[in-house]
C-alpha positions as CSV (number, residue, x, y, z in Angstrom):
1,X,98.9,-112.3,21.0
2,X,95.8,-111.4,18.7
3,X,92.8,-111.1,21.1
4,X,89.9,-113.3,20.0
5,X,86.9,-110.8,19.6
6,X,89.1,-107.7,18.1
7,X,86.8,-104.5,19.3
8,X,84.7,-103.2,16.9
9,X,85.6,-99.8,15.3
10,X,83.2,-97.0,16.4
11,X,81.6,-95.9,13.5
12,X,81.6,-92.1,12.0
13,X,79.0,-89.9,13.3
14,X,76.2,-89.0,11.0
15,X,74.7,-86.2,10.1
16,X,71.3,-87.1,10.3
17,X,72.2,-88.3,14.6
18,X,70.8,-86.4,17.1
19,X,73.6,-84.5,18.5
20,X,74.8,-85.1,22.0
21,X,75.5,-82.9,25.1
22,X,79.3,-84.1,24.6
23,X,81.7,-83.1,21.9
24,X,81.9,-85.9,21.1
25,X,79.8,-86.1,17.8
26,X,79.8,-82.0,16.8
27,X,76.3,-81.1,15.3
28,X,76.5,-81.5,11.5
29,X,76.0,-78.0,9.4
30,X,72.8,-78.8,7.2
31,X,73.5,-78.3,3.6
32,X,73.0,-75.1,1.5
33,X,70.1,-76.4,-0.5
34,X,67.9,-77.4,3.3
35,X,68.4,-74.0,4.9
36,X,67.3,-72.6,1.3
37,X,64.5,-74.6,1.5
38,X,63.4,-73.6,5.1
39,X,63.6,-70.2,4.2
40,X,61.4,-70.0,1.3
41,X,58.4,-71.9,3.5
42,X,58.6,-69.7,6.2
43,X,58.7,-66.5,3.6
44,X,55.3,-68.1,2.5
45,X,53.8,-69.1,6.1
46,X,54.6,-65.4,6.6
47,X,53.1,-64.1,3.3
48,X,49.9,-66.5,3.9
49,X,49.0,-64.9,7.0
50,X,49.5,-61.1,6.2
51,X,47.3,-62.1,3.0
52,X,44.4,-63.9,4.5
53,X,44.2,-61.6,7.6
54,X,43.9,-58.3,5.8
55,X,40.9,-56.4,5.6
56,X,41.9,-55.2,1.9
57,X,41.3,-58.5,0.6
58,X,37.5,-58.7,0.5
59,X,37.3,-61.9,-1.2
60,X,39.0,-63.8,1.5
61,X,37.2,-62.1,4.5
62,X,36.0,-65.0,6.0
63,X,38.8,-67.0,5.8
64,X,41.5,-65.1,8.0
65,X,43.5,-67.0,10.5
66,X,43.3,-64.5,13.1
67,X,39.8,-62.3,14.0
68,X,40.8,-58.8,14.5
69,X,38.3,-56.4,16.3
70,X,38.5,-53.5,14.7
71,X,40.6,-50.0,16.1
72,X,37.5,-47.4,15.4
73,X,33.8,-47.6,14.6
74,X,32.7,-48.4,11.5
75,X,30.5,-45.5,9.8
76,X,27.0,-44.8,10.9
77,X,24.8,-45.9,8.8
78,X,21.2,-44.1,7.1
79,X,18.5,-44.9,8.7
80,X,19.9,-46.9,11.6
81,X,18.0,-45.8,14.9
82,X,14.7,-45.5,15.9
83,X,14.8,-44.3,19.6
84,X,16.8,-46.1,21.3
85,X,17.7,-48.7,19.5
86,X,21.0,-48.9,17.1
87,X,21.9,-51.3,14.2
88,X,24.2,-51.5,11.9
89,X,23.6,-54.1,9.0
90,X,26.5,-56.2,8.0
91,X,27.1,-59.5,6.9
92,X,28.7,-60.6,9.9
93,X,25.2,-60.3,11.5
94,X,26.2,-63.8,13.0
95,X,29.2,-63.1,15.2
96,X,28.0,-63.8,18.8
97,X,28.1,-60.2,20.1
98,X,27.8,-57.0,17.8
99,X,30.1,-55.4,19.8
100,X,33.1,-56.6,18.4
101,X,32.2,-55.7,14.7
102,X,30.3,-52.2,16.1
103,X,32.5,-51.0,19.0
104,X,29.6,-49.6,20.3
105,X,27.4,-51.5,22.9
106,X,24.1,-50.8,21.7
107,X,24.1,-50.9,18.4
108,X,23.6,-54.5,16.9
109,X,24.6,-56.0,13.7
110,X,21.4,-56.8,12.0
111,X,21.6,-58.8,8.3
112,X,21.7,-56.6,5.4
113,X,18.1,-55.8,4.0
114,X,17.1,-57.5,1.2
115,X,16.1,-55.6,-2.0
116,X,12.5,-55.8,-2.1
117,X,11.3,-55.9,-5.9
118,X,9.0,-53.9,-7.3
119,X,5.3,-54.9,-8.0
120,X,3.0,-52.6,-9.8
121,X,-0.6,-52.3,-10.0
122,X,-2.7,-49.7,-12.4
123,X,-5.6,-47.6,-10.5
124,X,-7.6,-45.0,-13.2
125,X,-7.0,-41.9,-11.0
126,X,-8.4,-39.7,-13.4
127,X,-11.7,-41.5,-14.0
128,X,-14.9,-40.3,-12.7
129,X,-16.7,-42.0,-9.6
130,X,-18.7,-41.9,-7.1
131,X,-16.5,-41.0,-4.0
132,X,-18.4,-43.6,-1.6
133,X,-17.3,-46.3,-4.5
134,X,-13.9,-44.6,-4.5
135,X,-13.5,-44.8,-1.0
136,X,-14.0,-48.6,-1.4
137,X,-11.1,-49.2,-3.9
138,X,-9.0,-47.4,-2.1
139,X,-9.6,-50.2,0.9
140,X,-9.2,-52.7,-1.7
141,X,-5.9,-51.2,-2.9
142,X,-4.3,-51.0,0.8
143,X,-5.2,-54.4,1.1
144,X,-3.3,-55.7,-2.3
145,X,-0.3,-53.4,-0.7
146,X,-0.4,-54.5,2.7
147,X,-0.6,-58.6,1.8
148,X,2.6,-57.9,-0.9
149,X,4.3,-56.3,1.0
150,X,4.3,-58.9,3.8
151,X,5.3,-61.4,1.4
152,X,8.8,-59.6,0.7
153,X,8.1,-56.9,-2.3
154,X,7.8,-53.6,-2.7
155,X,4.2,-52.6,-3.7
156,X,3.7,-49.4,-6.1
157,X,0.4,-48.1,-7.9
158,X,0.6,-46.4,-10.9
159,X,-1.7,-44.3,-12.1
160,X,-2.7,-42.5,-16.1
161,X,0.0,-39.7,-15.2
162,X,3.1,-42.4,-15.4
163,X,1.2,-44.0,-18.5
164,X,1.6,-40.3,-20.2
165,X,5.5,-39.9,-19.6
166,X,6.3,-43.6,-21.6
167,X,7.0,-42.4,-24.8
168,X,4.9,-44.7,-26.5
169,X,1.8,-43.1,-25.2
170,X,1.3,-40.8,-28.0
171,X,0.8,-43.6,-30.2
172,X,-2.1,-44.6,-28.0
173,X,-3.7,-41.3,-28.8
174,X,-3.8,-41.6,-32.4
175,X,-6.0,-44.9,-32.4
176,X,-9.8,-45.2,-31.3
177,X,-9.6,-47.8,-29.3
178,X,-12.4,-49.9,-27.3
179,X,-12.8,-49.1,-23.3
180,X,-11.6,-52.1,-22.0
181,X,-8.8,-52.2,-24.9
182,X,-7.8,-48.5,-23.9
183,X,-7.4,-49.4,-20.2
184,X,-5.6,-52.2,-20.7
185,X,-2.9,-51.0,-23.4
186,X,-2.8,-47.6,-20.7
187,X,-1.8,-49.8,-18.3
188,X,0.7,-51.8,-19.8
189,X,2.2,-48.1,-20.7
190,X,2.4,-47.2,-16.9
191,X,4.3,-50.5,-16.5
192,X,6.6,-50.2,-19.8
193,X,7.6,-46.4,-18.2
194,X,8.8,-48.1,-14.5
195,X,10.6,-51.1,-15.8
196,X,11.4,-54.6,-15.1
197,X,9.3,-56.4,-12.7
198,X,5.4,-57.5,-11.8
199,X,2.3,-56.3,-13.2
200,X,-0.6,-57.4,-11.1
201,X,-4.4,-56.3,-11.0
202,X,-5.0,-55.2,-8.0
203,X,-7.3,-57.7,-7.1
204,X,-4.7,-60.4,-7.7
205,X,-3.2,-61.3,-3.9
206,X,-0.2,-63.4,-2.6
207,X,-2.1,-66.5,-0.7
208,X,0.6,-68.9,0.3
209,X,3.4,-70.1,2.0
210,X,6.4,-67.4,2.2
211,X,8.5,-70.1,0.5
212,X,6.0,-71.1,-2.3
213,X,8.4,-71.4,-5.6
214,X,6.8,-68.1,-7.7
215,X,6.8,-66.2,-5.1
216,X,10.4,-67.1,-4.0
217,X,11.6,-66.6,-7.5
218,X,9.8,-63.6,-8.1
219,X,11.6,-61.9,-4.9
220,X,15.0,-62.9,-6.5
221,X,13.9,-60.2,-8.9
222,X,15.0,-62.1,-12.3
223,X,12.7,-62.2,-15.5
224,X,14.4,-63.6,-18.6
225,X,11.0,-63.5,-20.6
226,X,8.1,-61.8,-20.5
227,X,5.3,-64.0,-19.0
228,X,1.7,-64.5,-18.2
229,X,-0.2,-67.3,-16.2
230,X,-2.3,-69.6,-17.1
231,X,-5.9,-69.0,-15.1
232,X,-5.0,-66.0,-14.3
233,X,-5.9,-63.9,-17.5
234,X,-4.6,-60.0,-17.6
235,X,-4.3,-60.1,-13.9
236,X,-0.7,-61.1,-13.5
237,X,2.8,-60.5,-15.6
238,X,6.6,-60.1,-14.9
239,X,9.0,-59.1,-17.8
240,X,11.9,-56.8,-18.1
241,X,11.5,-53.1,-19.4
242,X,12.4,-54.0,-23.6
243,X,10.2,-57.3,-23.6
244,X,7.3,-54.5,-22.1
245,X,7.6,-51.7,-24.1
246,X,8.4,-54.1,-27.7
247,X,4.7,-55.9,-26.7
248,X,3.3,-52.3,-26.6
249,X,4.5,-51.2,-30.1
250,X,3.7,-54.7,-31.4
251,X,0.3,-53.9,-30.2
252,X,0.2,-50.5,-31.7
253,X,1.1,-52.0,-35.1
254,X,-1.7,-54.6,-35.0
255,X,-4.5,-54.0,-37.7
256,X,-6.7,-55.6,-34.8
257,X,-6.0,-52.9,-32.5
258,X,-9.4,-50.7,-32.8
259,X,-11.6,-53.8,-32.6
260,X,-10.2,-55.8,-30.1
261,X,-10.8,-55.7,-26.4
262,X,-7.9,-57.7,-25.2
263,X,-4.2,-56.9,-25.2
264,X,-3.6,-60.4,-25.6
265,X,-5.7,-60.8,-28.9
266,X,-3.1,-58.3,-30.3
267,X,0.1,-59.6,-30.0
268,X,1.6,-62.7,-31.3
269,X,1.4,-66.3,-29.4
270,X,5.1,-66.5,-28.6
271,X,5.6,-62.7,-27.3
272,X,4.2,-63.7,-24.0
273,X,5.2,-66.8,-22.4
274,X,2.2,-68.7,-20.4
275,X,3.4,-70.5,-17.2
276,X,1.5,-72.8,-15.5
277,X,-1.1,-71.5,-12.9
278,X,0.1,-70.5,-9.8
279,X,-0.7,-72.4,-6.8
280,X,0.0,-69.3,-4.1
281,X,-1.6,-65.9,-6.2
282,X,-5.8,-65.9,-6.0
283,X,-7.4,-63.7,-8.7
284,X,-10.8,-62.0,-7.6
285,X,-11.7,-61.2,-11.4
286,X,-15.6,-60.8,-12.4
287,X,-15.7,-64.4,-13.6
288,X,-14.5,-66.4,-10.4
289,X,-16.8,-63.8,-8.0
290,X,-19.7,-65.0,-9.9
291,X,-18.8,-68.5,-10.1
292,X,-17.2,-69.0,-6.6
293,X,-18.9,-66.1,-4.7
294,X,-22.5,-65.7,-5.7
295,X,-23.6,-63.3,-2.6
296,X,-20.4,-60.6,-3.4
297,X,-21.6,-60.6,-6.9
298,X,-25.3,-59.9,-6.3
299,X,-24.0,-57.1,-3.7
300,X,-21.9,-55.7,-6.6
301,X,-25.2,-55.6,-8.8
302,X,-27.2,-53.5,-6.8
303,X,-24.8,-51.3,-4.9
304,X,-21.1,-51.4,-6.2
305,X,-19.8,-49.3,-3.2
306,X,-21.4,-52.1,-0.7
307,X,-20.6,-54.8,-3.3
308,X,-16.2,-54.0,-3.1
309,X,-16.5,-53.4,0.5
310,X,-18.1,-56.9,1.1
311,X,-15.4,-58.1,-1.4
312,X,-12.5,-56.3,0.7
313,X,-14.2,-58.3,3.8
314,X,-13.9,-61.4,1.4
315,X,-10.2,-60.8,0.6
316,X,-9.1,-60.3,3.8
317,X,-10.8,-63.5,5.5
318,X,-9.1,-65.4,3.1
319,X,-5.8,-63.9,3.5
320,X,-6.3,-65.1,7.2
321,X,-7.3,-68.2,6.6
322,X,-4.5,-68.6,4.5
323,X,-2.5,-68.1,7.3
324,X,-4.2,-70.7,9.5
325,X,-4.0,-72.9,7.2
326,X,0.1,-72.6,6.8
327,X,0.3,-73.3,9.9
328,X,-1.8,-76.1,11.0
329,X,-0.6,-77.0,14.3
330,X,-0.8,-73.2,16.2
331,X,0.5,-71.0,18.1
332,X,3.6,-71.9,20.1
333,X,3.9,-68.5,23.1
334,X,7.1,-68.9,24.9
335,X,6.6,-68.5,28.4
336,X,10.3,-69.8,29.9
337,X,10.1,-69.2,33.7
338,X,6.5,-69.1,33.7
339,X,5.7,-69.0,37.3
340,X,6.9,-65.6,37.6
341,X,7.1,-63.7,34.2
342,X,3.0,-64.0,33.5
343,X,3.3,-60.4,32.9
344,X,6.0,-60.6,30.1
345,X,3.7,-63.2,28.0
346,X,0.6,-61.7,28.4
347,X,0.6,-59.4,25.0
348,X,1.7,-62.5,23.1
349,X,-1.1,-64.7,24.2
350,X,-3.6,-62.0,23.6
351,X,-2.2,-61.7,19.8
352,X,-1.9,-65.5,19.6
353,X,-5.9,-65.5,20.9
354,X,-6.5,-62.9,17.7
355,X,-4.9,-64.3,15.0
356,X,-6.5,-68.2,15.5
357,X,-10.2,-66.0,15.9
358,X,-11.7,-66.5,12.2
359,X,-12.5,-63.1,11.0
360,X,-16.1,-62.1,9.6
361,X,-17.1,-62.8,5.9
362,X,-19.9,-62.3,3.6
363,X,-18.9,-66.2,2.5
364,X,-19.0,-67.9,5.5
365,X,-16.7,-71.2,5.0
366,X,-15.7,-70.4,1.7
367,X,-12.0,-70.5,0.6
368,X,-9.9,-68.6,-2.0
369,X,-10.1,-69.0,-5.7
370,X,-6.5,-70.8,-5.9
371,X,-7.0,-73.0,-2.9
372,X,-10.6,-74.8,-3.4
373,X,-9.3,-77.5,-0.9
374,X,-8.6,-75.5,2.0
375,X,-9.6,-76.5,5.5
376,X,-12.2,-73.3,6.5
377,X,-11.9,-71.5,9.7
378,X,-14.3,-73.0,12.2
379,X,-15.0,-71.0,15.7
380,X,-15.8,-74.2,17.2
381,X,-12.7,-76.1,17.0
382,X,-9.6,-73.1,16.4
383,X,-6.1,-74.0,16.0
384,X,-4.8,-74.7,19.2
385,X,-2.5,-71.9,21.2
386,X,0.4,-73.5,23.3
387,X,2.8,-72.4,26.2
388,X,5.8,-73.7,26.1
389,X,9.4,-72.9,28.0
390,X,11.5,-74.0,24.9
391,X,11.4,-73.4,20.8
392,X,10.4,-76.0,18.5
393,X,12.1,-75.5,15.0
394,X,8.4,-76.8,12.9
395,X,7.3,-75.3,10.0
396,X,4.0,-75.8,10.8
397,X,3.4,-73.7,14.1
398,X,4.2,-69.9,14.4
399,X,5.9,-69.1,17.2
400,X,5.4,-65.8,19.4
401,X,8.5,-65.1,21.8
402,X,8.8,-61.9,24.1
403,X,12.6,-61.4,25.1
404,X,13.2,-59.2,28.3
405,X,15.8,-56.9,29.5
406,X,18.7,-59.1,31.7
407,X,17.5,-56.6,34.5
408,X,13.8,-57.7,34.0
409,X,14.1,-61.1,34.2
410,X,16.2,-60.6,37.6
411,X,14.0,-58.9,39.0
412,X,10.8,-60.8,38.6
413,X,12.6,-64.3,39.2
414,X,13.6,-62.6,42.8
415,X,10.9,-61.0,43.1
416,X,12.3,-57.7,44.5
417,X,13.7,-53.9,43.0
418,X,16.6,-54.0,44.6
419,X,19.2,-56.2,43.1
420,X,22.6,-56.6,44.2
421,X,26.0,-57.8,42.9
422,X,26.4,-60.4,45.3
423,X,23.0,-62.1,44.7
424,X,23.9,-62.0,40.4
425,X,27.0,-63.5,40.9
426,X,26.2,-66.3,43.8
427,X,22.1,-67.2,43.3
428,X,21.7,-66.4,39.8
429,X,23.3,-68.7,36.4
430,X,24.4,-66.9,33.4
431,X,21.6,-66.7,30.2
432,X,19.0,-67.9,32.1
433,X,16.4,-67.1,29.4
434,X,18.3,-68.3,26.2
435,X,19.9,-71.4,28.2
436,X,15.8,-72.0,28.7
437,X,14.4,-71.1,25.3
438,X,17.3,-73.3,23.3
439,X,17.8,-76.0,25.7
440,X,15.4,-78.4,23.2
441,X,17.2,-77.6,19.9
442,X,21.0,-77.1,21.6
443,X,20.7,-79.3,24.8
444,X,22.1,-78.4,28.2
445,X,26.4,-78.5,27.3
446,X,26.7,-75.2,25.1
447,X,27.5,-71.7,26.6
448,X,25.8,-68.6,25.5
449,X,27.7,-67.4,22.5
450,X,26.7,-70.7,20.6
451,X,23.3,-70.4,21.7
452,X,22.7,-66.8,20.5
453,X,24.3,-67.5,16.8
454,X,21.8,-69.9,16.6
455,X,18.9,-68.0,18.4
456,X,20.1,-65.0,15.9
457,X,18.9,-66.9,13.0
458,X,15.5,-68.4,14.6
459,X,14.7,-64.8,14.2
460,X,15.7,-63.0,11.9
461,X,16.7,-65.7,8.8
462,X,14.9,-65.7,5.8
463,X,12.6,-69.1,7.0
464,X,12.7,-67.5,10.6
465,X,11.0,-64.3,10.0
466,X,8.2,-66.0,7.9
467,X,7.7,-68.6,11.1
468,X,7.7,-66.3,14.1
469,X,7.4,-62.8,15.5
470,X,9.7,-61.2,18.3
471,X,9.5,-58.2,20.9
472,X,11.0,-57.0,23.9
473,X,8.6,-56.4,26.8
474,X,8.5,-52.6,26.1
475,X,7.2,-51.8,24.2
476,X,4.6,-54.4,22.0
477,X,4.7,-53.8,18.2
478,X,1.9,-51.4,17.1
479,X,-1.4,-52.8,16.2
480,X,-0.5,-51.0,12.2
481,X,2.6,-52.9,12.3
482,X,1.4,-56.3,13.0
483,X,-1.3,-56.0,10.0
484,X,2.2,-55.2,7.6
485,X,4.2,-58.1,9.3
486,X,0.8,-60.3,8.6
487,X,-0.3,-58.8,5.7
488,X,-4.0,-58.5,6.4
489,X,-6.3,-57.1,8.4
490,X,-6.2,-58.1,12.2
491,X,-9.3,-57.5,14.8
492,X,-8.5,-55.3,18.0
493,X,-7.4,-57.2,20.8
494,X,-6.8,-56.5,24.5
495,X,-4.3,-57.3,27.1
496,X,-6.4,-59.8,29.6
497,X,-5.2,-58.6,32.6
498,X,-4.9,-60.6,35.7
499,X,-5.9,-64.4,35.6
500,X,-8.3,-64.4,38.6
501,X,-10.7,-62.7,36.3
502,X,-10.6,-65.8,34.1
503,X,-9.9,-69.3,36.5
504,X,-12.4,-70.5,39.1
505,X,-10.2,-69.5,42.3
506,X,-11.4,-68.9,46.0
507,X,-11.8,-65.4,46.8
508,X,-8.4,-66.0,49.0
509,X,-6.6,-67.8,46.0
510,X,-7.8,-64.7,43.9
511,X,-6.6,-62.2,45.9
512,X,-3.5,-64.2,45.9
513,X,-3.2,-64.1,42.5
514,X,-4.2,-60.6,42.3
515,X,-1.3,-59.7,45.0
516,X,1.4,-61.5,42.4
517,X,0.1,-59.3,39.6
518,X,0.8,-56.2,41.2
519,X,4.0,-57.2,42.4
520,X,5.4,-58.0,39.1
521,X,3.6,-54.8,37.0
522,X,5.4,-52.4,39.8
523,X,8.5,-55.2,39.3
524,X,8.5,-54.4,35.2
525,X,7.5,-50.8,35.8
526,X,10.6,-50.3,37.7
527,X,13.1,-52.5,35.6
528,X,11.6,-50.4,32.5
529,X,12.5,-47.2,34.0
530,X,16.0,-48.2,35.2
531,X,16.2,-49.9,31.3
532,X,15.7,-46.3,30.1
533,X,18.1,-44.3,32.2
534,X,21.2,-43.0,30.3
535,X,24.6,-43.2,32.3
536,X,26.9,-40.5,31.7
537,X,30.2,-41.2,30.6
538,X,32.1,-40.7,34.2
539,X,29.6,-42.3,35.7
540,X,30.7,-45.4,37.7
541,X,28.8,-48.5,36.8
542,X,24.9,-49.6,37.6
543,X,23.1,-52.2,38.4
544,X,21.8,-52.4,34.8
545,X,25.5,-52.3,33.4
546,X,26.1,-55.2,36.4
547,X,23.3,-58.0,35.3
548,X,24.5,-57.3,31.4
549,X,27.8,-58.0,32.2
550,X,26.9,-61.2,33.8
551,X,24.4,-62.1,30.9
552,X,25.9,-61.2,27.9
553,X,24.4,-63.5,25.4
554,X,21.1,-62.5,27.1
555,X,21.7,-59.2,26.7
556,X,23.0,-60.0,22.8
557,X,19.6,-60.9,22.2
558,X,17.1,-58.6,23.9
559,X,19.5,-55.8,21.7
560,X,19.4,-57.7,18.7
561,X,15.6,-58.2,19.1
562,X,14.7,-54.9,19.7
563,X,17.2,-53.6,16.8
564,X,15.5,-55.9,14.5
565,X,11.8,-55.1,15.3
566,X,12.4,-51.1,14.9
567,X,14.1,-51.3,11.5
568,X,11.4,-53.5,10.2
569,X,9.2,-50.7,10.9
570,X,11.8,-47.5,9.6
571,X,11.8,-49.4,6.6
572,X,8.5,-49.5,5.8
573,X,7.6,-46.0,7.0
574,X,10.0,-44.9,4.5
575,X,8.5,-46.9,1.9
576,X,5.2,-45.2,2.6
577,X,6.9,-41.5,2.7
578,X,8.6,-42.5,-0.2
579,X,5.4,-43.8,-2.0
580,X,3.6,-40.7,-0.8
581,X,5.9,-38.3,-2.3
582,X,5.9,-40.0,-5.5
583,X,2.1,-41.1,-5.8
584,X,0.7,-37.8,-4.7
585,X,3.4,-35.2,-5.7
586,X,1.6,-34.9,-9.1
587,X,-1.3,-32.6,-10.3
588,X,-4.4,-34.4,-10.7
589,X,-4.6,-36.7,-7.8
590,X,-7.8,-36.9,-6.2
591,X,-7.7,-36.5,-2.4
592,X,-9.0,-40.2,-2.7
593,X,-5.1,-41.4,-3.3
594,X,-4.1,-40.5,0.4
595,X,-6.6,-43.3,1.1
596,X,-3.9,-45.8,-0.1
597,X,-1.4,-44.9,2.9
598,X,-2.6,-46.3,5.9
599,X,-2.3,-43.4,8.2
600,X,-4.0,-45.3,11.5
């Protein structure tokens, strides 16, 4: 009998089917050309990563798969301590902590300096004068150093010595030329014997914004033709070395040359190249003195020595209020933990108090030649100078922070020397001064090694430095380095002290106040001192090694701080050695030239 539904056949197993625990369907063999296939992309998987994570491929640095820390140090660098700070400049300068880069716990990774170009000014070194009137240029010429080189470049005054060594100088000699002719062309000699970059008269200043356009493309250090500004006259150029020295023998070769008194007159229209005036250089030549600033000029008249030190004062109030006016809504001080770090803040308020003073001037509300619409300092009403527990990323308000030691902090908030494990780890959060000071830009959520990348480039970025100064509580930037960081002259200021000298308090609220005071100076006094010890290497672990260990983005910081505020000064103190050396090395330099090196 045939059955009515005849079972179905089972069907052949196939050899895509997901084998079974059973022998029943045997796992299929994959074909030659698949296991082929597999091969060859994990052969290139493994190539890939060996490529991308090796340090011998520069180009690719920064995308590796993997972060390796490094097996030994990298090489100590020139000129990379000042006491006891460290750096090591790199352009991994944003890694959360330096010590993965350095292997060393104190030195940070700072960004790599940036080339400063050259600017040059000519000074007559040989010429006769009086030395009272010499002594006044000279204060003029620190000033045209000090303000360029706060704005990036590297400031150098030439004198009739380098003019002699350009070859082309001998064919000066053979012509009789006019005075003012003569000092010009022997100028533009000194220039054409250093080479590319800026020519400036030395009473042509940087007064602007650190990001004005000119100024920002002259610090990239590029100048495809040789150029001159409109309003400015002789007092500015920038060209490369051949465009410089061709405009000299054009010059030489004019049949103008003995009867002219401007280099301009003798070369042709289209060998200089005019750009329009700039908005951020001010040019004190004769003409705008007596158009703009009648009382300098009448000093000038009848006493020349009195006349350029009134015009110094002149230069420098303006180079102040230039300032001001950058940044028209203040001073930001960050005081985070207020109620018990006064002490830490009080420097910064004192220099915040300084810089929004308006500084004397023979011209009273007068403003510079390239900004007739500036908004003069007035006493009365000064730009304002805030306290405020978080940073406000502005443009228009410098911002004054003082970082402290982990240790420091701990000690003031508890109010007490003697700090134990057990109170860091159970009464005390991690970062309390960075998770404070970022908490407006980077909310409450993130952990300290996002807040210090981030912190890392409030201060030491290119729009950072130019919006804010930084400093550890020991100790506060010199009073010479804050007039290179500014770029002008700043009045003397003093630490206030304790506030009961300066708030209407009850003799019992003042001595109070007074008691508080002393705590915290003995307080910082003896966190300073611990700071400064040095453990020796089979020595167990501090307390100092402790609170950095439980604050390490804190500590990242108050390094990174104080590593970037000490090269800023080894680099310039080289500069000036360097500058030295070369400006005074030479027979024939009056003892007036040392003048130019502020040795305060």
């Amino acid at each position: 009998m045939v059955p009515l539904y005849p079972p179905k056949k089972r069907p052949a197993p196939s050899r895509y089917r997901k084998p079974s625990l059973s022998a029943a369907y045997p796992r299929p063999k994959p074909p030659p050309q698949r296991t082929l296939l597999y091969t060859i992309i994990a052969a290139s998987v493994f190539v890939a990563i060996l490529f991308f994570a090796s340090p011998a491929v520069p180009v690719v640095q920064d995308l590796r798969l993997f972060h390796h820390t490094p097996i030994h140090k990298p090489p100590t660098q020139k000129n990379s301590t000042s006491g006891d700070a460290k750096w090591y400049s790199d352009w991994k300068w944003l890694h959360p902590f330096s010590y993965s880069i350095t292997q060393d716990e104190d030195r940070s990774v700072l960004p790599p300096l940036l080339t400063r170009p050259p600017i040059y000014t000519f000074y007559d070194d040989l010429a006769e004068k009086d030395e009272k009137v010499k002594a006044a240029e000279n204060k003029l010429l620190l000033l045209w150093r000090r303000a360029w080189w706060a704005q990036g470049f590297r400031p150098v005054i030439l004198g009739r010595s380098e003019a002699m060594m350009n070859p082309l100088y001998e064919g000066i000699q053979m012509h009789k030329l006019q005075p003012q002719m003569e000092a010009e062309i022997v100028r533009w000699s000194a220039w054409g014997q250093m080479g590319t970059g800026i020519l400036a008269n030395w009473l042509a200043l940087p007064m602007g914004p650190h990001d004005d356009h000119l100024l920002s493309h002259f610090r990239r250090g590029e100048y495809s033709k040789l150029t001159r500004y409109e309003g400015l006259g002789a007092g500015l150029y920038s060209g490369e070395m051949n465009a410089i020295n061709a405009a000299i023998s054009e010059a030489l070769k004019s049949s103008d040359l003995e009867k002219s008194n401007s280099f301009l007159d003798v070369v042709k229209h289209e060998t200089i190249h005019v750009d329009p005036k700039p908005d951020a250089v001010a040019f004190y030549s004769a003409n705008t003195n007596a158009e703009h600033y009648k009382p300098v000029t009448t000093t000038l008249a009848e006493n020349k020595a009195d006349g350029l030190r009134d015009l110094a004062q002149l230069i420098t109030s303006h180079l102040h209020l230039t300032f001001l006016n950058t940044f028209t809504d203040g001073f930001m001080v960050l005081t985070p933990h207020s109620e018990n770090t006064h002490l830490l803040t009080e420097y910064a308020l004192a220099l915040a108090d300084a810089l929004r003073s308006c500084p004397a001037s023979p011209v009273p509300s007068s403003c510079p030649p390239n900004d007739s619409g500036c908004s003069p300092c007035s006493s009365i009403s000064p730009p304002p100078v805030k306290q405020a527990e978080c940073y406000t990323n502005s443009s228009i308000i410098y911002t004054i922070g003082t970082i402290p030691h982990p240790l420091t902090l701990a000690s003031l908030l508890a109010g007490k020397k003697d700090i134990t494990t057990r109170h860091i780890r159970r009464e005390t959060e991690r970062d309390r001064w960075l998770a404070v000071v970022t908490e407006k830009i980077l909310g409450k959520d993130l952990g300290g090694p996002s807040r210090i990348v981030n912190f890392k480039e409030i201060v030491a970025s290119d729009w950072g430095v130019a919006r804010g100064l930084w400093m550890t509580e020991d100790p506060p930037p010199e009073h010479k380095d804050l007039e290179y960081h500014f770029g002008f002259e700043l009045a003397r200021f003093n630490v206030t002290g304790s506030e009961s000298d300066t708030l209407p308090l009850s003799k019992k609220e003042k001595k109070q106040v007074d008691r508080a005071y002393g705590i915290q100076k003995m307080l910082l006094a003896n966190s300073i001192d611990l700071i400064k010890q040095k453990k020796a290497k089979d020595e167990k672990p501090g307390v100092k090694e402790m609170v950095e260990a439980w604050n390490l983005a804190d500590t990242e910081a108050w390094r990174f701080v104080r590593a970037f505020g000490a090269r800023e000064k080894v680099e310039r103190t080289q500069w000036e050695e360097e500058e030295r050396a070369f400006a005074g090395g030479e027979e024939g330099r009056p003892e007036g030239w040392e003048g130019w090196f502020d040795r305060r």
